[in-house]
Kinemage of the C-alpha trace (Angstrom):
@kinemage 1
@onewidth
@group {chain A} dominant
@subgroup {mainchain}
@vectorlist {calphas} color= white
{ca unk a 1} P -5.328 7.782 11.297
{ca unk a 2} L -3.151 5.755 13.893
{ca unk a 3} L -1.101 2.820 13.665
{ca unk a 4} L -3.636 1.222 15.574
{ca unk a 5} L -6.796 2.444 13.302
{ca unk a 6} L -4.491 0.901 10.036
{ca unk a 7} L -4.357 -2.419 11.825
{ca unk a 8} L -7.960 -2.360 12.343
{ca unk a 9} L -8.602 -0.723 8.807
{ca unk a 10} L -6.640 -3.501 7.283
{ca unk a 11} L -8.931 -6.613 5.390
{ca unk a 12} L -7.432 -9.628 6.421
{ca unk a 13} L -9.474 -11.410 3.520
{ca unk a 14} L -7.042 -9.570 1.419
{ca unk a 15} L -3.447 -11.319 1.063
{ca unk a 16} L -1.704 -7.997 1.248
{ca unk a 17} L -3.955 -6.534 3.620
{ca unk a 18} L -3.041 -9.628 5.956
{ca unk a 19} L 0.314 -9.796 5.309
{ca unk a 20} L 0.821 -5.724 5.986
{ca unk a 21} L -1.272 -6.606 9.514
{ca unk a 22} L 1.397 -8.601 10.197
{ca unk a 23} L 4.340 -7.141 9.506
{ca unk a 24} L 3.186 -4.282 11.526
{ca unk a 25} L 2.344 -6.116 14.287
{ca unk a 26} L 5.882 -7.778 14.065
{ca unk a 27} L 7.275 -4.232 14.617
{ca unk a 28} L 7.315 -2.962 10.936
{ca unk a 29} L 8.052 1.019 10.870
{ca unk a 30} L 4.540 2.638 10.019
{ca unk a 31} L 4.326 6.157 8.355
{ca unk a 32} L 0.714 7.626 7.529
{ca unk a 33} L 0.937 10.310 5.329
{ca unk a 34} L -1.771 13.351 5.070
{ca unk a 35} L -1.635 14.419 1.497
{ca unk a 36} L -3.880 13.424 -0.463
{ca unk a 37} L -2.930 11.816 -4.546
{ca unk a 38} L -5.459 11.430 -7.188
{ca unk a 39} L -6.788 7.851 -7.723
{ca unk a 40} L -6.935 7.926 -11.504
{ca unk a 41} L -2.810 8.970 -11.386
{ca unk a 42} L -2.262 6.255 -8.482
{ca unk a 43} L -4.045 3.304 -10.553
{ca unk a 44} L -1.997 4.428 -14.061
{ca unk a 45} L 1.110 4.582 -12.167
{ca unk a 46} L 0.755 1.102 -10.142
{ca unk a 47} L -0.158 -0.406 -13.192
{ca unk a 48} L 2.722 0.302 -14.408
{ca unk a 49} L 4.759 -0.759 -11.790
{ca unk a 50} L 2.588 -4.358 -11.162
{ca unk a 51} L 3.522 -5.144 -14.589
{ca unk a 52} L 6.826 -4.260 -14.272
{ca unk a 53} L 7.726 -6.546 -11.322
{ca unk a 54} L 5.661 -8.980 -13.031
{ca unk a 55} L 8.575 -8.725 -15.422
{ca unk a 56} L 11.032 -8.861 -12.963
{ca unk a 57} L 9.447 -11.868 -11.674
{ca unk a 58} L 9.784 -10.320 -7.867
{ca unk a 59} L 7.743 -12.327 -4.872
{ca unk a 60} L 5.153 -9.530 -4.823
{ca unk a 61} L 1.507 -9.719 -2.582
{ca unk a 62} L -1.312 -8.135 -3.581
{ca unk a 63} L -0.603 -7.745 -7.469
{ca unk a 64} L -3.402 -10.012 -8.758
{ca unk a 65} L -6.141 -7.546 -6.651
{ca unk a 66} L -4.457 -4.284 -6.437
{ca unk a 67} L -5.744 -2.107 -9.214
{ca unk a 68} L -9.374 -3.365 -9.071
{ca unk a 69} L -9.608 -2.651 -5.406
{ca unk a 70} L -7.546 0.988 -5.803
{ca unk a 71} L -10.278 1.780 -8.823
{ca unk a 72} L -13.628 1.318 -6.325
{ca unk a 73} L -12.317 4.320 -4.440
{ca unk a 74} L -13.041 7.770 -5.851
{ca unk a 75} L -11.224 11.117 -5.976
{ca unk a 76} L -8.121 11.259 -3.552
{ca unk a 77} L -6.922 8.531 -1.541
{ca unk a 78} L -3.652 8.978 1.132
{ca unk a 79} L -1.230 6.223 1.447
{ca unk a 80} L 0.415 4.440 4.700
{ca unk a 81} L 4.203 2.856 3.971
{ca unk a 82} L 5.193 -0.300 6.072
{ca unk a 83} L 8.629 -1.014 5.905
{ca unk a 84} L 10.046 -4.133 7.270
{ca unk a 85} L 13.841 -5.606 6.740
{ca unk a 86} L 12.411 -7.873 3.633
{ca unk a 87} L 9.422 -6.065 2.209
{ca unk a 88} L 7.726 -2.980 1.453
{ca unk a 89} L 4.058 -2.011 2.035
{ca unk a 90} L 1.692 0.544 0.108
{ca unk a 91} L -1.448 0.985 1.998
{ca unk a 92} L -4.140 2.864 0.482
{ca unk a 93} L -6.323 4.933 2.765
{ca unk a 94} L -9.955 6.767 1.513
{ca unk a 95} L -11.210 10.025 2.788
{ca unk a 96} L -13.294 7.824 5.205
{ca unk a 97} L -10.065 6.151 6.903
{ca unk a 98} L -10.916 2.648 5.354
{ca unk a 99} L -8.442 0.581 3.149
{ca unk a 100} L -9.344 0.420 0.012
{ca unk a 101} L -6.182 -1.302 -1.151
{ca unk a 102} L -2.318 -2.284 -0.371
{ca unk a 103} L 0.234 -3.945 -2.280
{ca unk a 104} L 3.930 -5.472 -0.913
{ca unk a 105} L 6.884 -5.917 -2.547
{ca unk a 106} L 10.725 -6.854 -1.527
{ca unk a 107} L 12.397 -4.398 0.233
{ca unk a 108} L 14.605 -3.471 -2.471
{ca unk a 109} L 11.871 -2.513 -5.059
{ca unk a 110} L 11.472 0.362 -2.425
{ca unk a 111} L 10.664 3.249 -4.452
{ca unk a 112} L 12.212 6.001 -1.869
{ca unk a 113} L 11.922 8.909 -4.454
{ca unk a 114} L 8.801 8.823 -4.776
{ca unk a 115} L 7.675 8.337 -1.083
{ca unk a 116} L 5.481 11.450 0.153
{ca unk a 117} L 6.828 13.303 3.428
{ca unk a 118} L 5.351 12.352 6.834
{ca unk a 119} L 2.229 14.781 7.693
């Protein structure tokens, strides 16, 4: 997938979605990653964190639709990471190249350790 097929791939319907559109289009840094994560471990582990900024009471986007759109796909998904100055993207990519889901959240909820290397 390119940084051209994500814009495309990207549901503008979708606040996240549109929001991710934009930031790339505003010059956000884009990295597409090949490796492929189980859905089941993605949606118990972004659970967690949605309720945990929820907590934190951080400006999130996507929270309210993330996990039901992440649980439609099936098997594997990879992820796409837009980074702007003020927010971080997850974008989450099926085996088909289509979004199924993406979530933002301030730049400094950046989870860097847990970030997957390039392809």
């Amino acid at each position: 997938m390119t940084e051209a097929q994500l814009i495309d791939a990207l549901n503008a319907s979708y606040a996240a979605d549109a929001a991710c559109r934009e930031a790339i289009e505003s010059g956000g840094q884009v990295r597409i990653f090949s490796g492929r994560v189980s859905v089941d471990q993605l949606v118990r582990t972004y659970a967690i964190r949605v309720r945990h900024l929820a907590e934190l009471r951080a400006e999130t986007v996507g929270s309210d639709d993330l996990i039901a759109r992440l649980s439609t796909a099936e098997g594997t998904v990879h992820l796409a990471i837009v980074d702007t100055p003020d927010r971080h993207f997850v974008v989450f990519i099926d085996e088909r190249d289509r979004v199924v889901s993406s979530w933002g959240v301030p730049a400094r909820y950046r989870d860097d350790d847990q970030s997957p290397s390039p392809a």
